[in-house]
Each structure stands twice: as C-alpha cells, then as structure tokens.
N, C-alpha and C positions, 0 to 999 in steps of 0.2 A: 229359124223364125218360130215366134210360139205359136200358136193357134188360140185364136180368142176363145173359141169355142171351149177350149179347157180351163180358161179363167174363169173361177167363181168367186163373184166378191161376196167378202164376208159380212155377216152378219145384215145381208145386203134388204129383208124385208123390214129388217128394225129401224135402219138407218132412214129406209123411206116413209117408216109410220113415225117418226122424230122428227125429220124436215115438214112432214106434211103441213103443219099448220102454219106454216112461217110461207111457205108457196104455194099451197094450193088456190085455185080460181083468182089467179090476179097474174098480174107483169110481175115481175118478180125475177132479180136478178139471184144466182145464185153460183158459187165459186169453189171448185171440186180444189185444193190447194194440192192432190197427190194423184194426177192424173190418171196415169200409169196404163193400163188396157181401158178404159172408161167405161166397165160395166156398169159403178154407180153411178155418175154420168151418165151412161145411156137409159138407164132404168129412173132417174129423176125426170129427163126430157121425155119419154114416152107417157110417165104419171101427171105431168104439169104442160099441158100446150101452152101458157103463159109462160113458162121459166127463160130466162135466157143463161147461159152456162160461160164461163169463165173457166179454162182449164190450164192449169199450170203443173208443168212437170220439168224437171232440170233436165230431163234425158229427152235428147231430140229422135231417139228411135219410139219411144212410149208417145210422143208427139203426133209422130207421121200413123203410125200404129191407129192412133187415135181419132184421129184425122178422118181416115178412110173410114172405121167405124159409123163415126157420127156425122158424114157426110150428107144422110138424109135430112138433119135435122137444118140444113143450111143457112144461114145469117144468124140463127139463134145463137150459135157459137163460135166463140173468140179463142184461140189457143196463144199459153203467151210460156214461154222457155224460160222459166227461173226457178228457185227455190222457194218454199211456203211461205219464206220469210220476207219472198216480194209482193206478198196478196198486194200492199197498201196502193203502190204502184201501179200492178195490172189496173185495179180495177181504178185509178185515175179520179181519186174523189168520189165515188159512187156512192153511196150505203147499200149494202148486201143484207139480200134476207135469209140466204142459208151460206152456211161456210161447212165444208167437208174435210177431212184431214181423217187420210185413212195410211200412218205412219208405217216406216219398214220398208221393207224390200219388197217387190212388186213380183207380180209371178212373172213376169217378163225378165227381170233380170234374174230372179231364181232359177231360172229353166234354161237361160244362155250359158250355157256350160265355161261360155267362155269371156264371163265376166269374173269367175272366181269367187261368188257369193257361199256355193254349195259347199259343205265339206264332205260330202260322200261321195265325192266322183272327183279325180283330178285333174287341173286344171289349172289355169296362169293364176299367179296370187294378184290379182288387179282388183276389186271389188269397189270402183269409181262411180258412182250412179249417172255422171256425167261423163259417159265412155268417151275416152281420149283425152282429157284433158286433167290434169292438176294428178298428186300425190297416190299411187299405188298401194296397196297394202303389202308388194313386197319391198317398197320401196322402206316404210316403217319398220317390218321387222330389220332389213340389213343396216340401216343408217339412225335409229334411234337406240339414245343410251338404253343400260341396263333400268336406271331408275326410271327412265319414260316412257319403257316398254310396260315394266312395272306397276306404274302410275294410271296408262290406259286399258290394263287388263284386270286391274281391280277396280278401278272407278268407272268405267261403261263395260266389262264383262260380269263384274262382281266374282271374280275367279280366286277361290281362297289361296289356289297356289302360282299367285301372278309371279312373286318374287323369283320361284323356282324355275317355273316358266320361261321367264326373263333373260337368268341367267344359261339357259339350257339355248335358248336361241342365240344369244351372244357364242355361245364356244361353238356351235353348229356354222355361224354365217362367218365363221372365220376360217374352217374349212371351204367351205362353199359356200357362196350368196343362196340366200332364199326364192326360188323362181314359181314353181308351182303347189297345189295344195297339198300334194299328198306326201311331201315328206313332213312340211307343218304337222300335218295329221299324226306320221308313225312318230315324231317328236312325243308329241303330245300324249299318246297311247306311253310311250316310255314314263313320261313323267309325270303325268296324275294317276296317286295310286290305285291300285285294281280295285278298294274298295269302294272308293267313290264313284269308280266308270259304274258299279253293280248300282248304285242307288243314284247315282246324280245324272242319269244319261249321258249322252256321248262326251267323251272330254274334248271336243273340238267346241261345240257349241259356245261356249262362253270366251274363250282366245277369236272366235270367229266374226261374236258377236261385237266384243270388242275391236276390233281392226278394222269394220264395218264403219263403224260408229267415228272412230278416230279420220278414216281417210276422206267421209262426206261431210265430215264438221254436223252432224245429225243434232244433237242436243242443243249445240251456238243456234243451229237452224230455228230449232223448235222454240229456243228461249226468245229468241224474237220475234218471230213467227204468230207468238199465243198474243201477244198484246196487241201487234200490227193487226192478226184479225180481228179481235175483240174491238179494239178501235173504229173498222169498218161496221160492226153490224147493226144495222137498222135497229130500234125500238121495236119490238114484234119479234125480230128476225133470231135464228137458230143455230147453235152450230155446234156439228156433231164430230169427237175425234175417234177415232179407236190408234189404244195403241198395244206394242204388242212386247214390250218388256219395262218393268218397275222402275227403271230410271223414267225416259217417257212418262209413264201414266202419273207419278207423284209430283212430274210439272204440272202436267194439264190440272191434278186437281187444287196445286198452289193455285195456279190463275185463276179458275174459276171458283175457288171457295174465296180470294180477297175481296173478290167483285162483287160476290153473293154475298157480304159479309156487309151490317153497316157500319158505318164509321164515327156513328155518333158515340161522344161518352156513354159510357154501359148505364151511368146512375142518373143520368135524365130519365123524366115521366113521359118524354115525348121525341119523336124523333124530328132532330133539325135539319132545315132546309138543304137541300144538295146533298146532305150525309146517308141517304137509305142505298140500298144495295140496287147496283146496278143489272146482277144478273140471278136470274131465277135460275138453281139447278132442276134440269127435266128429268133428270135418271137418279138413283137412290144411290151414292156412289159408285161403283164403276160395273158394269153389266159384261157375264161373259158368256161365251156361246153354249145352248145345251148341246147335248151327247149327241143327239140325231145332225146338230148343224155341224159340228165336229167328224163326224161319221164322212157326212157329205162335203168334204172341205177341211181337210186335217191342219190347213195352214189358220179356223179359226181357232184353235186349243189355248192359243198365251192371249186372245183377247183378252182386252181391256176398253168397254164403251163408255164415255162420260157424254153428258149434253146439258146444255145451258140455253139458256134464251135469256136475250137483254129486257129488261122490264122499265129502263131507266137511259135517258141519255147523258154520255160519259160527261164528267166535268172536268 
C-alpha cells in the first residue's frame, strides 16, 4: 500500500494559483479528471469551501485510496471510475469551472511494484492502470507483430532503435514468453548501444514508456478527453493539464491554441460574429518545474504545464 504521505503532487502551488480565479468565493464545481492519491483535490477543497469536486480515476484502488482521504470533505465530493475521457458524462450536463488533468502514471501505481510500471526493480510486466482487467504489457510484447512492436516503440516511446528492439524481442519470446521486467530490461541493456545509454539515460525508459502508453490506450484517452473537457467548461471557468512527455504536451497545445485562435478571415478589419477565440491561453506555453520543485519531487523534472480559460461560449 503507498502511503499518502509520500505523495507529492506536482507543481501542486501553481496548479492552485491557475484554478484560483475560476473558484475562488463562489459554488463552483470543479473536476480533478486524474484522481489518483487526491492531493490536488485535497488542496483545491481546503483553498475553496465553495468548490464541490468531481473525481475520476479508472483505477478503483486510487478510488478507495481517495475516498478515505477526502472523507472529511463529505457531500462535497462525487467519485466516478472512468477515464478523462468520460468528464462529459460524469459531470451529467453541468458546466465546470475548473477541470484538472494531471497526465501519467500516478505515484500510486509507480510504487506498487507489482503493477509493472517501474523498470528499476523486477517485477510482472502488467502496467494496466485498470488493475485486472483488459491487455498486459506482456501480453503486447509476446503476441504483437515485429512491425507493431515497432510502430509503438517509435510513435509513443520515440525510441530511434524501435526496429531493433522489435526484432530482438520477437527472437527472445520465442525462446520464452516475456513475463516480468527485468529481463525486458537486460534485453534492452543488450541492444541500445553503450553510447546512447551514456547520453540518453536509461534505455528502458522509452520501450517502457511506450508499452505504458500502448496497453492504457493513454493518447485515444487524451484525444478525446481534450475537447469533451473543453466542451464542459463554463465561460470564466479554467483548466489546467500538466503533462509529462512530448507526445501528451503537443495535443494539449493543438487543443487549446485552435480554440484560442479566431476563425475569422485574416483580411477582415473586423472580427465576425461567433468567429473570436473561444479560449484565452493563462500560461506563456508550457511551464516547467524549477530546480528546488524538482529537488523536492524528482517525479516533476519532464513537466509540461499549459492553462486555458474559456472567454467565449463554444458554438
């Protein structure tokens, strides 16, 4: 079991000085989209005794987890078990003043050794954010072609030697099926060369991050996810994501620079009815953690914060 106490969310003072004006002194609904231990959650409900909380997480242990947490806050909060891409849903027709989306892997399943997340410690290759149900990650390395292995270790790890990779796990799971991390691992040590491990950090990272990414459907997630929220949020209302690798961060700022963009002909003197941008960007492109929040919290190093606020209701 983690200990909350060791969870620190990141970049957790920015996040509350960015929502602040969208809920502070009013009712104000507001919808955490990546539950997970609910430290940002908890620290939005302590700053806003108006706010009421909507908390959704696909993992029903970050749930219960959560649950117990925020139990003092009682009726304020609604927990609902789905993925970010259910906001529209949970929240049932509402308009939301703040929307949260703090993407990746949670320190709760980082520290369960025995979700398979980590690659420094061995362990079942499973890495399901929905423990027990739907597609493993070793199910993908043993049962996915050479070219699909391929296909997801270059397009969500960004790994220049996916191909090699690929093929190096095909002749491996044909001796043996793939079970847990650490012979992925001495694989991998084998086959990205020594001089990349010296400059590109660990050669797990990017096969790991891939296979993450492949088994939770995380990008599908996010791809829908961005407009279903945007969809809900109030005129006023705020929504802040952090994400924590280049695939991630280059949707979030498609979404929200279309929004912020107008739509009228450029060679008009004047902007036309319904055509001005629907969302003001709050952050100057994407905000990442300094050296002291990094220090205290090494999981924020690969942030990425963007924030928007709707100035406009959608058409």
């Amino acid at each position: 079991m983690v200990e909350q106490a060791r969870h620190v969310p990141v970049l957790l003072d920015r996040v509350l000085d960015l929502l602040a004006p969208a809920l502070a002194d009013r009712d104000a609904l507001f919808v955490d989209c990546t539950l997970g231990l609910g430290g940002h959650s908890e620290a939005v409900l302590r700053a806003h005794p108006g706010v009421r909380l909507v908390g959704l997480d696909r993992d029903p242990q970050a749930i219960e987890l959560s649950r117990r947490r925020l139990a003092p806050f009682g009726d304020r909060v609604r927990f609902v078990q789905t993925t970010y891409d259910g906001i529209a849903e949970a929240v049932d027709g509402a308009e939301v003043d703040g929307i949260l989306m703090d993407l990746g892997v949670s320190s709760l399943q980082l520290d369960a050794e025995e979700r398979g997340f980590a690659y420094a410690k061995d362990a079942p290759l499973d890495m399901r954010m929905s423990a027990g149900t739907g597609t493993t990650a070793a199910d993908v390395l043993n049962t996915y072609s050479v070219d699909d292995l391929t296909r997801i270790l270059r397009d969500y790890g960004e790994e220049r030697f996916a191909r090699k990779i690929a093929g190096a796990v095909a002749r491996e799971r044909e001796r043996e099926p793939f079970t847990t991390s650490g012979r992925l691992v001495e694989l991998l040590y084998d086959v990205v060369p020594a001089a990349t491990r010296r400059t590109g950090g660990h050669p797990a990272k990017r096969t790991f991050q891939a296979l993450r990414i492949e088994v939770n459907q995380e990008l599908e997630s996010l791809r829908l996810a961005l407009p279903a929220a945007l969809s809900v949020l109030a005129v006023g209302g705020r929504i802040v994501v952090e994400s924590y690798q280049s695939l991630e961060d280059r949707m979030v700022k498609r979404a929200f620079t279309a929004l912020a963009t107008s739509t009228s002909p450029q060679d008009l003197p004047v902007e036309l009815p319904g055509h001005g941008p629907q969302l003001k960007l709050v952050t100057r492109g994407a905000e990442q953690a300094n050296e002291r929040e990094i220090e205290e919290n090494p999981r924020a190093a690969s942030v990425r914060l963007r924030a928007a606020e709707r100035i406009r209701e959608a058409t």
